[in-house]
C-alpha positions, -999 to 999 in steps of 0.1 A, spaced: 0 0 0 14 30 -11 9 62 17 1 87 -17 -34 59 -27 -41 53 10 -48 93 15 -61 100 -16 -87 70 -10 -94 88 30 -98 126 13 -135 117 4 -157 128 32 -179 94 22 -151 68 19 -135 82 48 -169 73 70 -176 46 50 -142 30 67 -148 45 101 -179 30 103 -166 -4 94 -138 3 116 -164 7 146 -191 -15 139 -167 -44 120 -187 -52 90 -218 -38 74 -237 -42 42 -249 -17 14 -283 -8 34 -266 2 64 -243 23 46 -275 35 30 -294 45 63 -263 56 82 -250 81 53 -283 90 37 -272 82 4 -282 67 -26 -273 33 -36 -253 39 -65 -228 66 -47 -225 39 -21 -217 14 -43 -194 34 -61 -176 49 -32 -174 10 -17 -158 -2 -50 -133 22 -48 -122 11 -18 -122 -28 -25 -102 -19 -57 -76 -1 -36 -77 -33 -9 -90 -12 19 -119 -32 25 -129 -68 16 -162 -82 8 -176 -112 22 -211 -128 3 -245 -141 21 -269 -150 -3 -273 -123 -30 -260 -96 1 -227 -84 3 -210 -75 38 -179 -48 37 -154 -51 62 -116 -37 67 -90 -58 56 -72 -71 78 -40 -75 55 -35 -40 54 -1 -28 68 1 -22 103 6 18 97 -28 18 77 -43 1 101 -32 19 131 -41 50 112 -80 39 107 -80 31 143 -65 64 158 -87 86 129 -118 69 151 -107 75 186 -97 110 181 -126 119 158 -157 99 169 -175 130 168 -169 129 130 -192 101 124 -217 105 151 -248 115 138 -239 83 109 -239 64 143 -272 74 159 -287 67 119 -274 37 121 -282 21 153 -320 40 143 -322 15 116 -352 -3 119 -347 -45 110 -309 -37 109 -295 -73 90 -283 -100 116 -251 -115 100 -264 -148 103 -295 -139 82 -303 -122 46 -299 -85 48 -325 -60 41 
């Protein structure tokens, strides 16, 4: 992972929540990311697929649902980075948060989302 792709990929205000989220919560599907950021679909998807492409997050199927997650494989410094960006700026991603837990039939991970 270059440091130059890493930062560019955390400059947008909705990839950079989109990993903080993740990064709190541990893994959550397009409809959370729908309710949490009130956006559409497609700029979801879009913004999500950038990240897989530069290996930030990984996907992980259940039935026709896919469930985002961080990769773990990143380097340590990315990682570390992710982690400190959430501690020291929680407040950055709270009202996505309070969305978010608001969500009515919020997907169990053992069951089909949405």
């Amino acid at each position: 992972m270059q440091a130059i792709d890493f930062y560019k990929a955390l400059s947008d205000d909705t990839r950079l929540r989109c990993l903080l989220l993740l990064q709190q919560q541990g893994e959550l599907c397009v409809c959370e990311f729908i309710e949490a950021l009130e956006l559409s679909q497609p700029k979801i998807s879009r913004h999500l697929a950038l990240l897989k492409k530069q290996n930030l997050v990984v996907t992980r199927k259940q039935g026709q649902w896919v469930f985002y997650s961080i990769n773990n494989e990143l380097p340590l410094w990315c990682l570390s980075t992710i982690k400190l960006t959430l501690e020291n700026q929680l407040d950055y991603i709270q009202n996505n948060v309070t969305l978010l837990e608001a969500m009515g039939d919020r997907p169990s991970r053992k069951q089909l989302c949405c």
